[in-house]
C-alpha positions in Angstrom: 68.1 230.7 19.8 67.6 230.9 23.6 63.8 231.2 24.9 62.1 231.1 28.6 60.0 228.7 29.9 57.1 230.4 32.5 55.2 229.5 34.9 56.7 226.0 35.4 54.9 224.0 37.8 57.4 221.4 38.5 56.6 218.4 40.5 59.6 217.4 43.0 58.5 215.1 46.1 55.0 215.3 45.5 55.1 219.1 45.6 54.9 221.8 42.5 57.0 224.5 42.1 56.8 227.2 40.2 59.5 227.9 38.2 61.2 229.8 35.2 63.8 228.5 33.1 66.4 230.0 30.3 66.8 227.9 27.9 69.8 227.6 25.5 71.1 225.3 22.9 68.6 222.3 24.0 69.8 222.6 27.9 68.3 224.4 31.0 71.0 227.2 30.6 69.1 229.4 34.0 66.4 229.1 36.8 65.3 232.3 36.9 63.9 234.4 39.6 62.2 237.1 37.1 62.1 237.3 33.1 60.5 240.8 32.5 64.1 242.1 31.4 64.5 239.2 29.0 63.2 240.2 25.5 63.4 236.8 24.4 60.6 234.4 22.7 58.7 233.3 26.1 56.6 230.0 26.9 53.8 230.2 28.7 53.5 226.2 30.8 50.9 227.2 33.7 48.5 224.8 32.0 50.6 221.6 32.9 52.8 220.0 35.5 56.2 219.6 34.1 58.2 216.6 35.4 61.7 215.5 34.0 62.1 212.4 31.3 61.7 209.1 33.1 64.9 206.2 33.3 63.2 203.1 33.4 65.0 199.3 33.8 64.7 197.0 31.0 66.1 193.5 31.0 63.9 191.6 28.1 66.2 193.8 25.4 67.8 191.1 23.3 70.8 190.8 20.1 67.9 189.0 18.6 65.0 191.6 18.4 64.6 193.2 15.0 64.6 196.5 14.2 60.8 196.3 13.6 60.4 194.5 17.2 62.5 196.8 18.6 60.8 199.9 17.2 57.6 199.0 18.7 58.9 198.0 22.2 60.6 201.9 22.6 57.4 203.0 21.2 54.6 201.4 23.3 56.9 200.7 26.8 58.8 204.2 26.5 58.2 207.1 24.6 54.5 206.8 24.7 55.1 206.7 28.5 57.6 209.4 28.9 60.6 207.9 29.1 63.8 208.9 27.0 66.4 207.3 28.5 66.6 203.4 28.7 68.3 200.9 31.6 69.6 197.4 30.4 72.6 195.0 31.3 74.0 192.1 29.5 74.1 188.4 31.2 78.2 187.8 31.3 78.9 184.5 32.4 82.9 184.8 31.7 85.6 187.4 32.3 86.7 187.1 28.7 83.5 187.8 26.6 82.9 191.2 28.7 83.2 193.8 26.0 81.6 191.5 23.3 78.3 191.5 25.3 78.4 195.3 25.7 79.6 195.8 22.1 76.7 193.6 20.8 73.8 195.2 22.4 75.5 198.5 21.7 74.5 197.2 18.0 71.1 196.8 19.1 71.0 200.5 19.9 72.4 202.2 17.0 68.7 203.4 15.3 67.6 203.9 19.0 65.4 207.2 19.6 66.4 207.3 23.3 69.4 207.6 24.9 70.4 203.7 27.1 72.7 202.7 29.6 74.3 199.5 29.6 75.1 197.6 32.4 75.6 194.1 33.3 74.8 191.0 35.0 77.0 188.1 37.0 76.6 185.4 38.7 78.6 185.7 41.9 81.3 184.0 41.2 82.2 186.0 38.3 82.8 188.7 41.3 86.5 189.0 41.5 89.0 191.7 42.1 90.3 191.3 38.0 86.9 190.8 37.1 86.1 194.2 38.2 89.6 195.6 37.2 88.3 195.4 33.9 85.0 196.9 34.4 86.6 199.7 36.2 88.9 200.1 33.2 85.7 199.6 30.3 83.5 202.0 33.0 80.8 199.5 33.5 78.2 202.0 34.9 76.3 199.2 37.1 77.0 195.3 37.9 73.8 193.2 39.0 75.0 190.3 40.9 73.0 187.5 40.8 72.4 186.2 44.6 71.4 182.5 45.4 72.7 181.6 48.8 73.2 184.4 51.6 76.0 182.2 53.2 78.3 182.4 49.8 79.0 186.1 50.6 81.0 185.8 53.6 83.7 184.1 51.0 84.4 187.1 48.8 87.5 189.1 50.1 85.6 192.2 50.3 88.8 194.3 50.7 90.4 192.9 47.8 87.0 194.1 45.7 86.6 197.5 47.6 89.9 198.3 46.4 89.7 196.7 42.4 86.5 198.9 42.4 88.2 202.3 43.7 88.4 204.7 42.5 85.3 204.5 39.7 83.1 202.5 42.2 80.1 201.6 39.9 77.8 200.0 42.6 76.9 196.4 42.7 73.0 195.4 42.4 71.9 192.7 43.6 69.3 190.4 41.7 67.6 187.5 43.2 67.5 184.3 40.8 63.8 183.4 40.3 64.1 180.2 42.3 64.8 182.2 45.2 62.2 184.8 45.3 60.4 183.2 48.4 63.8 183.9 49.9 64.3 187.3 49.0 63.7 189.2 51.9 66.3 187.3 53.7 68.7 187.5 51.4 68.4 191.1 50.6 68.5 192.3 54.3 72.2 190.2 54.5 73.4 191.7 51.2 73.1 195.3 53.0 74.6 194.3 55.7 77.1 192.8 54.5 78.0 195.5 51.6 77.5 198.7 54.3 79.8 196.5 57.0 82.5 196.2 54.3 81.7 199.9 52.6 81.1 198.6 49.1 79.6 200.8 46.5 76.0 199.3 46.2 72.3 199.5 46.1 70.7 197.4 49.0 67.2 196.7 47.1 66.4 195.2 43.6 65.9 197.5 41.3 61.8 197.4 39.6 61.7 196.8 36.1 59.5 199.6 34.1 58.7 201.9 36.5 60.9 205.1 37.1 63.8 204.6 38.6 64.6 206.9 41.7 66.9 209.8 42.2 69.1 208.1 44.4 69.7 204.8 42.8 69.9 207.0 39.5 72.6 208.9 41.5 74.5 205.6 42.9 74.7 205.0 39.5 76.1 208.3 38.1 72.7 208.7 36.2 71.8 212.2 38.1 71.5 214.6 37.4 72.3 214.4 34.0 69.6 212.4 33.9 66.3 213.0 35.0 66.7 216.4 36.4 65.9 219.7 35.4 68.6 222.1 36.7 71.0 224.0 35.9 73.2 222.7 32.7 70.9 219.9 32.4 69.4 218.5 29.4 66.2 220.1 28.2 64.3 216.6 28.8 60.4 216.8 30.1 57.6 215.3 30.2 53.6 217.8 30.3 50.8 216.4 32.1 47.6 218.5 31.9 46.9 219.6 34.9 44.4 218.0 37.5 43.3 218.1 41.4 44.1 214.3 41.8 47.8 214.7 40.6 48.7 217.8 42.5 49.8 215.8 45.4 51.5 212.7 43.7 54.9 211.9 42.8 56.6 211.0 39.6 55.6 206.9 40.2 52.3 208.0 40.6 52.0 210.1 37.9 53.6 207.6 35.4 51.3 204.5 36.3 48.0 205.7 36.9 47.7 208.9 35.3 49.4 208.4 32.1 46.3 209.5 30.0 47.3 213.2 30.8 50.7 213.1 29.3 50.1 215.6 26.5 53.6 216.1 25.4 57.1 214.4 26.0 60.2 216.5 25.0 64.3 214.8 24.6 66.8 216.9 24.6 64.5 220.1 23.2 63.0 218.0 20.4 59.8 217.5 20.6 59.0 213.5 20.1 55.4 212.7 21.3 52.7 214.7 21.5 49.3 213.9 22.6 49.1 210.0 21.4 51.3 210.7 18.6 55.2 209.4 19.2 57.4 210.8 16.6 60.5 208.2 15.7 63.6 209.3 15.2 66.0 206.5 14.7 69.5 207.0 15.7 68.8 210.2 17.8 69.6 208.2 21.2 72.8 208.2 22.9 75.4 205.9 24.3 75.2 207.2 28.2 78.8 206.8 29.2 79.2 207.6 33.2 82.1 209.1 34.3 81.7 209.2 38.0 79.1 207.6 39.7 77.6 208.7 43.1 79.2 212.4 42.2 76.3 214.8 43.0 75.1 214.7 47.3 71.3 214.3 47.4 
């Protein structure tokens, strides 16, 4: 049955807007401009700041975790913190064990309560025009590349890739080995240049594991905005923070790592699944995220 949501205060870049939305079959069917002439059931939200679900980046989800371990982990590190929609990749070290990677941690997710994305993660040799043939034709959503040695890039026909990748074009992200971290600013600054020089579908920073993930990096990805977003044909996916002076001028990050003890009430999808510092399971109601098109929607 459709209902309105009033009175909206929505943060977007560390501004709230006031806002009123239709809802309708669990997605943000209107933004509406007036509701007086609606005679449908109407909820009142000037009490809060409404923000859209988080997508954070997970890496430490294994094959191995049980479904008790695993439980807990979406628990404490995600639904308790707002987040309904989890980030992970797969290490693939061969061309040929590609979709047994993807298909075993898609195991992993079956009694998930929050929808995942599954990418994954190569060293750099692995980065080859069939290689990526096949992960245009499986629609791989995101490849992290695994950078060692700046000077190894200049090898890789960039042309040959640019065109295996078209037209799907799921960006490459890079990820510095640990060994190289004292490195990593040097090596970073030559993996932008070298992927905007040769126009290759990419993010140009590592991406931070378990904090939300931005709006364009989720839109490089094909993540926005059916993913945190709250517009229209969206998902019905929000997070209610009580309101406060000290969070009127902060943005999501903020609100997520330093003022999580206001988060009153997390909804996925138009079902309700934490409330206060209660998190209500329910297995299996998380979805595969399969992207079609990535980098569609212009920020």
């Amino acid at each position: 049955m459709p209902y309105i949501i009033e009175n909206a205060n929505i943060l977007k870049d560390k501004e709230l807007t006031v806002n009123t939305l239709l809802v309708q079959e669990d997605k943000v069917s209107a933004i509406l401009t007036r509701s007086k002439h609606y005679r449908f059931f109407k909820m009142n939200l000037e009490p809060f700041i409404m923000t859209p679900t988080f997508v954070l980046l997970n890496s430490k989800i294994s094959p191995k975790d049980s479904f008790q371990e695993m439980k807990q982990i979406l628990k404490d590190q995600f639904l308790s913190k707002g987040c309904t929609t989890i980030f992970t990749y797969v290490p693939v070290s061969f061309e040929n064990e590609l979709m047994e990677k993807v298909k075993e941690m898609q195991t992993v997710f079956m009694s998930s309560p929050i929808d995942y994305i599954i990418g994954i993660k190569i060293p750099l040799r692995l980065l080859t025009p069939s290689f990526l043939r096949k992960c245009k034709k499986e629609k791989i959503p995101a490849i992290f590349v695994e950078i060692e040695d700046q000077d190894v890039l200049s090898d890789i026909p960039w042309g040959w890739i640019r065109e295996a990748m078209f037209p799907y074009n799921c960006p490459l992200i890079p990820l510095i080995s640990s060994s190289k971290k004292k490195e990593a600013k040097a090596l970073l600054s030559n993996w932008k240049h070298t992927m905007v020089q040769e126009k290759i579908p990419a993010v140009y920073e590592e991406i931070q594991e378990n904090t939300p993930i931005s709006k364009f990096i989720l839109n490089k990805i094909g993540l926005y905005p059916q993913k945190s977003s709250l517009m229209n044909g969206t998902e019905l996916s929000y997070n209610l923070y009580f309101k406060a002076r000290e969070i009127k001028n902060v943005d999501w990050s903020d609100l997520f790592h330093y003022h999580s003890d206001r988060l009153v009430i997390t909804v996925h999808k138009g079902k309700i699944v934490r409330t206060l510092n209660e998190v209500l399971f329910k297995p299996g109601y998380g979805d595969h995220v399969m992207v079609q098109t990535p980098s569609y929607f212009s920020l």
